[in-house]
C-alpha positions in Angstrom: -53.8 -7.1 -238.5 -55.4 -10.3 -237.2 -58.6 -8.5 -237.3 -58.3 -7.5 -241.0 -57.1 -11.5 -241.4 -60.5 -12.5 -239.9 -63.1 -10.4 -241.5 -61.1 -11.3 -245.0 -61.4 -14.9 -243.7 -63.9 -15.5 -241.4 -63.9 -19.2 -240.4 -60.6 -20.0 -241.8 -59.0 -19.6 -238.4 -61.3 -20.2 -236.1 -62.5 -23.6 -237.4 -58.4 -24.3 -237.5 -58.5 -23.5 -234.1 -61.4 -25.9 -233.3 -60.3 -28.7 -235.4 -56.9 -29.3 -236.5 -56.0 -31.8 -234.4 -54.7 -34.4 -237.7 -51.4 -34.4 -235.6 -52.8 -35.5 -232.3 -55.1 -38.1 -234.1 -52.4 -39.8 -235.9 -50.2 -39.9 -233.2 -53.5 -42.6 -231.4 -53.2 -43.9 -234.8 -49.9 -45.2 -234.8 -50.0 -46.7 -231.2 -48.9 -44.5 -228.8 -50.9 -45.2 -225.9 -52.7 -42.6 -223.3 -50.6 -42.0 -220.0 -52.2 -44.0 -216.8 -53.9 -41.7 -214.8 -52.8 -41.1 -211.1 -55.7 -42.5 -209.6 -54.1 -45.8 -211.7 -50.6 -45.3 -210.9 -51.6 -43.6 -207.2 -54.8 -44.3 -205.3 -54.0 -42.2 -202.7 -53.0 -39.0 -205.0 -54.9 -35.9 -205.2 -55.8 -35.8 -208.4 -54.3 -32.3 -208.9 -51.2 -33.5 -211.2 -49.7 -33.2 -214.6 -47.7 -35.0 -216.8 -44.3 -33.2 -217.8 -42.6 -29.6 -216.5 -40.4 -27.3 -218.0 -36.8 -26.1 -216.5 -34.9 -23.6 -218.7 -37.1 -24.1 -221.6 -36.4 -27.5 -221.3 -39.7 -30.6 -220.8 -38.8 -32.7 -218.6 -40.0 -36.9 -218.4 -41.5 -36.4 -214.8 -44.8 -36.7 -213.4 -45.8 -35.9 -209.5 -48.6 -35.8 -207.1 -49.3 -34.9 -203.4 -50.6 -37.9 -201.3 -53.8 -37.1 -199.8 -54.2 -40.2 -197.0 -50.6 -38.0 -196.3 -52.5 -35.1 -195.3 -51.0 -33.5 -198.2 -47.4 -33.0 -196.4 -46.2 -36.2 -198.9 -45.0 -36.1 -202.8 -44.5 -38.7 -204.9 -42.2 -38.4 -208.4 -41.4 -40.9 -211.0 -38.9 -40.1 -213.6 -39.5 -41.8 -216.5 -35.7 -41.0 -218.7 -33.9 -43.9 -218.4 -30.4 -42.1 -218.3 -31.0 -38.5 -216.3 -31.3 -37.2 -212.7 -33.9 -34.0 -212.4 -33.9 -31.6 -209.3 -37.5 -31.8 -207.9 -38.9 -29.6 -204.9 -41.8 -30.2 -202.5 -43.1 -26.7 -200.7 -45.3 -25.5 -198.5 -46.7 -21.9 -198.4 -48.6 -19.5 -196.2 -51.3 -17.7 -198.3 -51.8 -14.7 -196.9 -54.8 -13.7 -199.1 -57.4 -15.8 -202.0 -54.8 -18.2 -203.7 -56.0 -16.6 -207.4 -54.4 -13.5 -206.4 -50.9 -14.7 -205.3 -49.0 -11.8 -206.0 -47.4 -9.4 -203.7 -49.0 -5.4 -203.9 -47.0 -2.3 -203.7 -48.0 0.9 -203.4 -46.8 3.7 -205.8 -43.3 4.8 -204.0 -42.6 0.9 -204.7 -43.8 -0.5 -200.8 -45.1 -3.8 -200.1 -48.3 -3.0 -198.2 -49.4 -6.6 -198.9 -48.4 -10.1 -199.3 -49.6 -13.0 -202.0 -47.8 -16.1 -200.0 -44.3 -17.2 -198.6 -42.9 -20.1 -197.9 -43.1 -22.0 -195.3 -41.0 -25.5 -195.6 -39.5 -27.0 -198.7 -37.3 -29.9 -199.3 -35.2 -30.5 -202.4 -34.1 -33.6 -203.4 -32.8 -35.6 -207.0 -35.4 -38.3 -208.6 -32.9 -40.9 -210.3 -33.5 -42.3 -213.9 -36.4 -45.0 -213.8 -36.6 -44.1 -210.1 -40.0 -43.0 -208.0 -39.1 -40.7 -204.6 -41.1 -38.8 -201.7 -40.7 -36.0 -200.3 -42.0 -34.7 -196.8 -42.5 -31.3 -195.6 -44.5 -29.5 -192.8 -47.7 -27.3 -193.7 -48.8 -24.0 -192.0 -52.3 -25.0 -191.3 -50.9 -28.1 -189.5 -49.4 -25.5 -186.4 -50.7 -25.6 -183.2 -53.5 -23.6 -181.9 -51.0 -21.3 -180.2 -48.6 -20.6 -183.6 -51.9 -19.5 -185.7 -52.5 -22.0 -188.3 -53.0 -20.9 -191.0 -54.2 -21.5 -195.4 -51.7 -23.4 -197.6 -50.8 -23.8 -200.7 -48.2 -26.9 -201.3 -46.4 -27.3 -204.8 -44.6 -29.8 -206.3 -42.3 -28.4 -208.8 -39.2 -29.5 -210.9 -35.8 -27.5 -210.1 -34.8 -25.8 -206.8 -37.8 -24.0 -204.7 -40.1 -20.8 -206.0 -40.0 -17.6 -203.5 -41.9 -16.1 -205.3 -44.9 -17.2 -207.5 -45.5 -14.4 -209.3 -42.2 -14.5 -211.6 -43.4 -16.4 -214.4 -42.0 -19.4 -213.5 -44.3 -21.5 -211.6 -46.7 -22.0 -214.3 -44.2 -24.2 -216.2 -42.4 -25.5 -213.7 -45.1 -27.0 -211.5 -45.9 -30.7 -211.0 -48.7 -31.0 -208.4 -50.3 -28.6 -206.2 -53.6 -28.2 -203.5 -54.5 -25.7 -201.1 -55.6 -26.3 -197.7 -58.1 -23.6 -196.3 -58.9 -22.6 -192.9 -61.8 -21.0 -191.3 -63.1 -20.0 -187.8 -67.4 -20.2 -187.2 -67.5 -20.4 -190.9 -65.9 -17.6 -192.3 -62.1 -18.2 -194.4 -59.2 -17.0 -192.5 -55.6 -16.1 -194.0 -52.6 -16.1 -192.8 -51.3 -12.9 -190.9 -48.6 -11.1 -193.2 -47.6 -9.1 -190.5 -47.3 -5.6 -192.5 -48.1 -2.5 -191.0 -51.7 -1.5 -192.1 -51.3 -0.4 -195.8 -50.8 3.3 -196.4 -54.1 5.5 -196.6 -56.3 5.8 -199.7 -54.4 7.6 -202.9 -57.4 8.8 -204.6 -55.4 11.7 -206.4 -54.5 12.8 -209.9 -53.7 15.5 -211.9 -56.5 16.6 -213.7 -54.7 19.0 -216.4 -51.9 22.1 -216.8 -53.4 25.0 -218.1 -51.1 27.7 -219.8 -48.2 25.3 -220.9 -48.5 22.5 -223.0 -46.1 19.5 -223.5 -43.7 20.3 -226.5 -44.5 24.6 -226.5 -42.5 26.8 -227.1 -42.6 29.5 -225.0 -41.4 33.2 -224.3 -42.5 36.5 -221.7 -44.1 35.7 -219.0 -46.9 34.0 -217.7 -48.7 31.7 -215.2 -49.0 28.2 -214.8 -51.7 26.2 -213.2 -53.0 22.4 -212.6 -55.9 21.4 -211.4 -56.7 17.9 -209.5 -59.1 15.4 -209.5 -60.1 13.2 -206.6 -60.5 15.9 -203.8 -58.2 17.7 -202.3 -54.8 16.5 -201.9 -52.0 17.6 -198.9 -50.0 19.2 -201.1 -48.9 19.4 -204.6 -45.3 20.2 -205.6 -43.7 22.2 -208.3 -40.2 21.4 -209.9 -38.6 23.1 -213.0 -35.5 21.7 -214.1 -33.7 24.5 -217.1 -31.5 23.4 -219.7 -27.9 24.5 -217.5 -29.3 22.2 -214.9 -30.9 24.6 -211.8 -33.5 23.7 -210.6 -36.5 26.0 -208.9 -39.2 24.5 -206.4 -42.7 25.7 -205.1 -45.2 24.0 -203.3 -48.6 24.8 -202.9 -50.9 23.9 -200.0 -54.5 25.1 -200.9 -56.2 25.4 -204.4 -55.9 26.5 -207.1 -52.1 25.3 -208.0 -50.1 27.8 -209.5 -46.5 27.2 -210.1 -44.7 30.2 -207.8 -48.2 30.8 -206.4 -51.9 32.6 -206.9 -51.9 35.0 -209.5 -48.2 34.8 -210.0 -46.3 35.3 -213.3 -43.6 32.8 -214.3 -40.9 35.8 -216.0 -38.9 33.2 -218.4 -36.7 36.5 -219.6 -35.4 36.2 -216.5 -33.9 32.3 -217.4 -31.8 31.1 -220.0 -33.5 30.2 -223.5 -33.6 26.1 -223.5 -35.7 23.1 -223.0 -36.4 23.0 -219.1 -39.1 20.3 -217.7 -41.5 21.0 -215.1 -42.4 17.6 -213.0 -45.9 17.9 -210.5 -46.4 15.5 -207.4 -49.4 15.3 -205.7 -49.5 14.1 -202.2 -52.2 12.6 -199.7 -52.0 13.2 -196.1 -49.7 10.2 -195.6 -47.0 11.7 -197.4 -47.9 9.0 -200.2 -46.9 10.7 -204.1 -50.6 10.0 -205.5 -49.4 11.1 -208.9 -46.6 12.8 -211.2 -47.0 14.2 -214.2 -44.0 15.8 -216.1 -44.2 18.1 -219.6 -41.4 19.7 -221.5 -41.4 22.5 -223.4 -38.9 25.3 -225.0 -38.2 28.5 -223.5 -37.4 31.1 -226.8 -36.7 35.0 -225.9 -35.1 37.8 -227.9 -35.2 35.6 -231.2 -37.2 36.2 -234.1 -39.9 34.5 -234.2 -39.2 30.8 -236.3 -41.9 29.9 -238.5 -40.8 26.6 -239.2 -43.7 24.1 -238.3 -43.4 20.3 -237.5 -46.8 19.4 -238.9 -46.8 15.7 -238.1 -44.8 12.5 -237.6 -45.7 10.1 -239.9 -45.3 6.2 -239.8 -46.5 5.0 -236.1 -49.4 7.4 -234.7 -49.5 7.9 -230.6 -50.7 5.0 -228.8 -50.7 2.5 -231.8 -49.6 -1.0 -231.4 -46.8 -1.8 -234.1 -46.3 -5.3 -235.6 -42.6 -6.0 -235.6 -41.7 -5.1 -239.6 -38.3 -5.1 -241.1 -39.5 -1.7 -242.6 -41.4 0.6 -240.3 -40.5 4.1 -241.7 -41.0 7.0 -239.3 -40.8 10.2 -241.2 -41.5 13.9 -240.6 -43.5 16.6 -242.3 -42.3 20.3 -241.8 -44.1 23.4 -242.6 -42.9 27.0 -242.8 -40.2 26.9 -245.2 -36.7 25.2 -245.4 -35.1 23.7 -241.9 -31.9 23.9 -240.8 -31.7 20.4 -239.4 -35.0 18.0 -238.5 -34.0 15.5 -236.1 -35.2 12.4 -234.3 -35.1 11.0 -231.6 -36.2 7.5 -230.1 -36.0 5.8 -226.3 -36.7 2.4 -226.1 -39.2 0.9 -222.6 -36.6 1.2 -220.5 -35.8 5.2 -221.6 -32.5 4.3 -223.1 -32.1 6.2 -226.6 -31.0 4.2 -229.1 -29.7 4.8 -232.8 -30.4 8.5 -231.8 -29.8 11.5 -232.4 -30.8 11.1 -236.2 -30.1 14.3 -238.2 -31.5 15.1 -241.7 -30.8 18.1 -243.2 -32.8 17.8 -246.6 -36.0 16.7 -247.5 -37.6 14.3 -247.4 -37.2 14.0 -243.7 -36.6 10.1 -242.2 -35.7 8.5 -239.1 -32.2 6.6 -240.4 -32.7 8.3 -244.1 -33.7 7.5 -247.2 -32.1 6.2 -250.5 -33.0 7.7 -253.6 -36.3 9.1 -251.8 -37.4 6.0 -250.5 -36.9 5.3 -246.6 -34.2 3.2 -245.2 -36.9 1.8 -242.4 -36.1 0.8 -239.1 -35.2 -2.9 -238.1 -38.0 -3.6 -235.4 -37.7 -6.8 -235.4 -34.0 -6.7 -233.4 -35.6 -4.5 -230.7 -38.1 -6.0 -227.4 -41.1 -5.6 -226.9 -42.3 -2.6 -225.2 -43.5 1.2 -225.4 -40.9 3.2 -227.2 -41.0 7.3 -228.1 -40.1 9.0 -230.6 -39.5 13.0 -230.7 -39.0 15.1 -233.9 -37.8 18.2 -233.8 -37.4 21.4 -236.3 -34.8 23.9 -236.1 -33.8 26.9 -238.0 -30.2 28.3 -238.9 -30.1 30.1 -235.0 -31.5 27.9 -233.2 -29.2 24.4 -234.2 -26.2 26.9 -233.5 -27.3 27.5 -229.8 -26.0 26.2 -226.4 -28.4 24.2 -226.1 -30.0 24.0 -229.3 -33.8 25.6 -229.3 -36.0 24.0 -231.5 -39.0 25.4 -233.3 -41.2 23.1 -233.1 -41.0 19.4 -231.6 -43.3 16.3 -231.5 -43.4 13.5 -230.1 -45.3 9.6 -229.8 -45.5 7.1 -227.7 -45.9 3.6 -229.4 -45.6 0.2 -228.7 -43.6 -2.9 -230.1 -46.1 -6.2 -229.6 -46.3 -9.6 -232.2 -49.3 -9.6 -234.1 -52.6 -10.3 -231.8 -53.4 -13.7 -231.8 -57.2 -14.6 -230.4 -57.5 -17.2 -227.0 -59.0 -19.8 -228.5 -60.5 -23.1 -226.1 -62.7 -25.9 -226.4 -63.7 -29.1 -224.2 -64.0 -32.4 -225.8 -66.9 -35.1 -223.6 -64.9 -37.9 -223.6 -66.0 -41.0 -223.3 -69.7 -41.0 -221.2 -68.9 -37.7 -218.7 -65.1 -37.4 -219.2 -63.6 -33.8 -220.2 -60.7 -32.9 -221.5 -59.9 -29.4 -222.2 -58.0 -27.8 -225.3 -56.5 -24.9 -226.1 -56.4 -23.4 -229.3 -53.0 -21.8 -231.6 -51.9 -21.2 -234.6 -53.3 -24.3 -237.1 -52.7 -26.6 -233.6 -54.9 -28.2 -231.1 -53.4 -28.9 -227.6 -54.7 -30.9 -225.0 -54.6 -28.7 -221.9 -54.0 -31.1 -218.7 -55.6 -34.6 -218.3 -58.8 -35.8 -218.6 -60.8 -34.8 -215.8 -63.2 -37.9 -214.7 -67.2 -37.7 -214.5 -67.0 -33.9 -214.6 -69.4 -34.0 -217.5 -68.1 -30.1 -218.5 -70.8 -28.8 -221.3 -70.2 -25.1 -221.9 -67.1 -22.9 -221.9 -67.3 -18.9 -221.8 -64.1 -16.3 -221.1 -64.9 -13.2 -219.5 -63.8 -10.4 -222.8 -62.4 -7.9 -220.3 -60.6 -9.9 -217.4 -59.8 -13.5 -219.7 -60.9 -15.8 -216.9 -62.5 -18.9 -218.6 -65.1 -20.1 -217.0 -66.9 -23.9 -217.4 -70.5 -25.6 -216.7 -71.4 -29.0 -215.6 -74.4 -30.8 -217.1 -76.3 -33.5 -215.0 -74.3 -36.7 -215.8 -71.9 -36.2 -212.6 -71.9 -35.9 -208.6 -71.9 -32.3 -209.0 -74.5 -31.1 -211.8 -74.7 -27.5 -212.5 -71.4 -27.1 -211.0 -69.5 -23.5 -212.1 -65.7 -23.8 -212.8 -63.1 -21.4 -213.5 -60.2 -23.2 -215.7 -56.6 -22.2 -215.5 -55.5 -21.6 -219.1 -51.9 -22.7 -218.8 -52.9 -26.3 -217.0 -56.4 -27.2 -217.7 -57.2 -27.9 -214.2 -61.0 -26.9 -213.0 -61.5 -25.3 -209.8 -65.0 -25.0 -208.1 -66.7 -21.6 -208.4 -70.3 -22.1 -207.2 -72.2 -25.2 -206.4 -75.7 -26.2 -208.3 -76.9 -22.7 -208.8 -80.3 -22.2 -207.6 -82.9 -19.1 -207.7 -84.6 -18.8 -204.8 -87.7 -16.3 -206.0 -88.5 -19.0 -208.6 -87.4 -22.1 -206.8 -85.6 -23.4 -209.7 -82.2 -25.4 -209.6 -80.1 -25.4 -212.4 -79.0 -29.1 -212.6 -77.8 -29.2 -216.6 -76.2 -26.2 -218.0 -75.6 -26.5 -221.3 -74.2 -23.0 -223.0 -72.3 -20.3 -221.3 -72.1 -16.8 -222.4 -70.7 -13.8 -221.3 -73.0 -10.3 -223.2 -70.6 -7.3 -224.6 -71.4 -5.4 -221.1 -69.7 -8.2 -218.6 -72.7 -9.9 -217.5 -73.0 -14.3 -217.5 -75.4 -16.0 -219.5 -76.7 -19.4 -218.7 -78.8 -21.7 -220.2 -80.3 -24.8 -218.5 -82.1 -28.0 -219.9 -85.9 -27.5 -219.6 -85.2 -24.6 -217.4 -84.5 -21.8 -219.4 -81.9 -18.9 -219.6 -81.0 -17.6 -216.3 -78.0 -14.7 -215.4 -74.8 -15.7 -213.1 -73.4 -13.4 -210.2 -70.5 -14.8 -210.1 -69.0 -13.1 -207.2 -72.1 -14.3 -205.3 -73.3 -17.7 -206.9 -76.5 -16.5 -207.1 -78.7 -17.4 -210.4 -81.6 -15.4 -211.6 -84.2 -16.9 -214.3 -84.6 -14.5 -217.0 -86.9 -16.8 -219.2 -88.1 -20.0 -218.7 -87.6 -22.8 -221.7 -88.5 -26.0 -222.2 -86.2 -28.6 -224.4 -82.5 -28.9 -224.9 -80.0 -26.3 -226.2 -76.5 -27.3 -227.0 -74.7 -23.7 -227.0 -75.6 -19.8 -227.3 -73.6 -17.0 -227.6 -74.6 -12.9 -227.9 -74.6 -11.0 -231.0 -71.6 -8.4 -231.5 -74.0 -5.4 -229.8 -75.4 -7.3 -227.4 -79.1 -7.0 -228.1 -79.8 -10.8 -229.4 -78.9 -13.8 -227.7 -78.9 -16.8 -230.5 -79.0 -20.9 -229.5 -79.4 -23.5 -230.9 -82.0 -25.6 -229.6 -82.1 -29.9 -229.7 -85.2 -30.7 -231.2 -84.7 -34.6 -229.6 -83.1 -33.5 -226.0 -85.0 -36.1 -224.0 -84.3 -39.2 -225.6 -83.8 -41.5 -222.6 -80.4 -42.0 -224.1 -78.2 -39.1 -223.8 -77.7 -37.7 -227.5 -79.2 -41.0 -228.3 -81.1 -39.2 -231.1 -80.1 -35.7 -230.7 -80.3 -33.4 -233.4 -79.8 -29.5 -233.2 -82.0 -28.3 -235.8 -83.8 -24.9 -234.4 -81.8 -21.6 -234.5 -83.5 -19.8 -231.3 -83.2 -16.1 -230.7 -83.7 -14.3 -227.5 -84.3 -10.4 -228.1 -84.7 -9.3 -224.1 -88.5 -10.1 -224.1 -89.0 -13.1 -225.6 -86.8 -16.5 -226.8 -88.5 -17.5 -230.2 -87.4 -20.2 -233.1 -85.4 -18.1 -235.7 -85.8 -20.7 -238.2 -85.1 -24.4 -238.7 -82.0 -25.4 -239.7 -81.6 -28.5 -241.8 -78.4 -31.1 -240.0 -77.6 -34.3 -240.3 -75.7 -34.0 -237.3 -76.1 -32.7 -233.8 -74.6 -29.1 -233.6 -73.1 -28.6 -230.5 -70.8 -25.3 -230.5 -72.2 -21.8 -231.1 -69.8 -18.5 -231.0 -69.9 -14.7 -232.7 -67.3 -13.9 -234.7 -66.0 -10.2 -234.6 -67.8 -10.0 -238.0 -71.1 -10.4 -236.5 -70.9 -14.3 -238.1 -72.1 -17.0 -235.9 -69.8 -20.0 -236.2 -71.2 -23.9 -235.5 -69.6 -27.2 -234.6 -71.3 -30.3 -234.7 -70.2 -33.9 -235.5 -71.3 -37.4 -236.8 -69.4 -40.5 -236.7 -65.7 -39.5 -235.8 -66.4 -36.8 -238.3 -66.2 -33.2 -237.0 -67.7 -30.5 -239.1 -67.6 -27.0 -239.0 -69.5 -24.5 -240.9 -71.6 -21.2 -240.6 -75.2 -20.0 -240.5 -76.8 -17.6 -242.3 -79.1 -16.1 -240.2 -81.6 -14.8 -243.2 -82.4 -17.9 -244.7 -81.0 -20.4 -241.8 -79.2 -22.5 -244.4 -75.4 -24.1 -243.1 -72.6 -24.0 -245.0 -69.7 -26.4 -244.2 -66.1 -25.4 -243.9 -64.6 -27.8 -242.8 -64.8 -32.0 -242.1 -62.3 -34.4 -241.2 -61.9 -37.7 -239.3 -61.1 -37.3 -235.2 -61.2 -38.6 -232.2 -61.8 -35.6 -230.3 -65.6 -35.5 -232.5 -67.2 -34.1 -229.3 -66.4 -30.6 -228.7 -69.1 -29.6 -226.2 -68.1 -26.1 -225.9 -66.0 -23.5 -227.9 -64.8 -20.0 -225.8 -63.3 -17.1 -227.8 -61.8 -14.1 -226.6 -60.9 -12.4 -229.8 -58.4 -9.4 -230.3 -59.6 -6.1 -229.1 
């Protein structure tokens, strides 16, 4: 839906999502002032703080930070509500492996074979109204030589402690927070989780059955096999359950997999007629399950054959993602004559079946029914989110009058219940000289994400499409040009990815980075001032010049297919005053061989965003005097078209990421 909404509306959206910020600039306006930063209110803080946590839903008036001249063991809180006690917690935690990936790992029979972190110390105390507090604990990589020290991670959260961080909570309910590494000769160390060394290698699955199918309906006899991909497993194990509950198991050692072994017939006059399930596990030589597959199917003997047919179910198709609607109507189409009964059935994520069985024994044929023709629809909207399925099923006169009933003919699909997708959205704003302050995009709202992180001097945004990790540049004017960043979406804070980048076959250092942008195959783009465009390994921090360039670009971004990389180039980049007279008035086009001028594009102002909209569109930013501006370019005849202008004090968005629905 939100796709359909954008190509009807191209930059309606997306320049919403850049620029309505009316709210936040009246609210400067009318005299609120900016909070004091912790280095203000705490010279010996970390830096690594925000303003505000959530408990329950609730915000909450508090700010904290961790006291580095403390050695990090210290917290600090202030509660600002002049009439309420909070619960606040300072914790310390053993990270067992790389802090981004905190979450415990299980294998497939539901075993931990590895750690994220666990805590090590916490204290819990109350911070009174008006009233600033510490709080001490003990770290993991403070232990003595013979106790293993260890990496830590210390949080300052409101409420009681976090076991566990992977829970959901600890993104909201988190005040402060730093991690303390350790290595030995050079090389990072984590802290010993003390599992048993995880399980061998589950490289198996089930490749396919061959003579049954999900849904058949079946009769005589015959065989049935599944292959497996992956190699060979230890074993793979047969289990038919029949509809008066037996239950009949084979295992087979060696390939090929027949159910009751090689070249043996499965004799279903010999078992009740009925719906029976057949599960397969595959196992590896650890005893691990590597995979299990189930199917159902009908077993139908000494009955005329039915020649009703359950053409499709119609309404929500297998594997679609369905809006919440007050109206979804899930119908059936039969073939074949006149049913005795067509009747549906639907589980919800958690398998439960609910407002089922539904019976209809006259056309036409609707989950809940119809009135007058037209179909009652089912509520989604009072139902979670989640996969749900839905089976329809076709009898005739004998078989709705057997025990158990034998359908026809049955379907089924798997959909799933999700809102509407909704794009990420971000942008950075250069406050000030090198100031940045990053924002976060919504529905017709701008939010500031964090606080303003000092003389970082952040020029270019980009989110990885396929893994959402948003990733930021550093220009020159700051201690650490070039720098690469990741940036937590749900706090704003930068962490350092990769020092200056550097290629060592051309000798070139990357000082200024000035666009970001990832190509439709997963590959980092970079482009440096009077440099040129260079590729990121991320994983390695290694830079490679692609192209060398002389002058100033302000953002690029790749076309839709991937084959053209567009910037837009600063015609005045070297003024001795940054942006002094900067104006963005080239459209520059990279093709995989060459970077060459597009057109020139006529601006009063300095453009300074560039992004591809799903549409193929290119979107721009740029700004004047407290005036932002949106608009887009037509990339025939290179003329701009505003959107979009209104007063604001965030009139310097460097950088714009998208990640738009998929």
């Amino acid at each position: 839906m939100y796709k359909q909404y954008l190509l009807k509306n191209p930059f309606r959206h997306s320049l919403k999502c850049m620029m309505v910020t009316v709210a936040l600039f009246m609210t400067v306006l009318l005299g609120f002032n900016t909070p004091a930063s912790a280095d203000e209110l705490f010279p010996t803080s970390s830096g690594r703080y925000k303003e505000g946590c959530q408990v329950d839903g609730k915000q909450l008036p508090v700010t904290g930070w961790i006291l580095k001249d403390d050695g990090y063991k210290v917290g600090k809180v202030t509660n600002s509500s002049p009439d309420k006690s909070y619960e606040v917690t300072l914790v310390s935690y053993k990270e067992f492996y790389a802090h981004t990936n905190f979450k415990h790992v299980y294998d497939q029979n539901g075993k931990m074979i590895k750690k994220g972190q666990e805590v090590f110390d916490s204290v819990t105390q109350n911070v009174g109204p008006n009233q600033t507090i510490q709080l001490n604990v003990d770290l993991p990589v403070d232990l003595p030589p013979d106790q293993k020290p260890c990496p830590t991670q210390i949080d300052l959260v409101c409420g009681p402690v976090i076991q566990y961080l992977g829970d959901g909570l600890y993104g909201k309910r988190k005040l402060a927070w730093q991690h303390l590494h350790k290595t030995v000769d050079g090389d990072e160390v984590w802290c010993d989780d003390e599992l048993i060394v995880p399980p061998a290698a589950c490289p198996f699955s089930m490749d396919r059955f061959t003579g049954i199918s999900n849904g058949a309906v079946v009769s005589g006899a015959f065989s049935i096999q599944v292959t497996v991909n992956g190699g060979t497993p230890k074993k793979v194990n047969f289990k038919l359950t029949g509809p008066d509950g037996t239950v009949k198991t084979h295992t087979e050692n060696n390939a090929p997999y027949f159910f009751l072994g090689d070249n043996e017939k499965w004799d279903t006059t010999q078992y009740p007629n009925g719906q029976y399930t057949l599960t397969v596990n595959i196992y590896n030589n650890a005893g691990q399950v590597c995979d299990i597959q189930t199917i159902s199917f009908t077993v139908k003997n000494g009955i005329a054959q039915c020649p009703l047919q359950m053409v499709e179910i119609s309404g929500v198709s297998d594997g679609e993602v369905v809006t919440p609607s007050s109206t979804l109507n899930i119908g059936a189409t039969i073939t074949g004559g006149t049913p005795k009964q067509v009747r549906f059935e639907l589980t919800d994520p958690n398998g439960v079946s609910i407002l089922s069985p539904h019976d209809e024994e006259q056309a036409p044929y609707y989950f809940l029914g119809d009135s007058g023709g037209n179909p009652n629809g089912w509520n989604t909207t009072a139902y979670p989110e989640g996969q749900y399925t839905m089976t329809a099923s076709v009898y005739d006169e004998t078989g709705w009058e057997d025990n158990p009933k034998v359908a026809c003919d049955t379907k089924t699909v798997s959909f799933v219940l999700a809102p509407a997708c909704q794009p990420e959205i971000y942008a950075v704003h250069d406050d000030k000289l090198n100031d940045t302050q990053m924002l976060i995009v919504a529905e017709d709202e701008l939010v500031k994400i964090g606080g303003v992180h000092k003389g970082r001097d952040i020029e270019a945004l980009a989110i990885d499409i396929e893994t959402g990790t948003l990733y930021a540049a550093a220009g020159d004017n700051t201690d650490k040009p070039g720098y690469l960043y990741t940036v937590d979406k749900t706090n704003g804070n930068i962490t350092e990815l990769c020092p200056t980048l550097f290629d060592e076959d051309s000798n070139t250092l990357f000082e200024e980075v000035d666009g970001l942008a990832f190509r439709p195959d997963g590959t980092l783009w970079g482009w440096a001032q009077n440099k040129g465009l260079f590729t990121i390994d991320v994983a390695n921090c290694e830079a490679t010049l692609v192209k060398e360039y002389q002058g100033e670009v302000e953002d690029l971004t790749w076309d839709v297919a991937g084959t053209t990389l567009y910037a837009v180039g600063n015609v005045n980049g070297d003024d001795s005053k940054e942006g002094a007279g900067d104006r963005s008035a080239q459209l520059l086009a990279y093709d995989g061989a060459n970077i060459s001028t597009v057109c020139e594009l006529s601006s009063e102002s300095e453009i300074e965003a560039l992004e591809t909209l799903p549409d193929g569109t290119l979107l721009v930013g740029y700004h004047g005097k407290n005036t932002v501006i949106a608009g887009t370019i037509d990339k025939n005849n290179c003329t701009i078209t505003p959107i979009k202008e209104f007063s604001s004090i965030f009139n310097d968005v460097e950088g714009i990421a998208i990640r738009n629905c998929q």
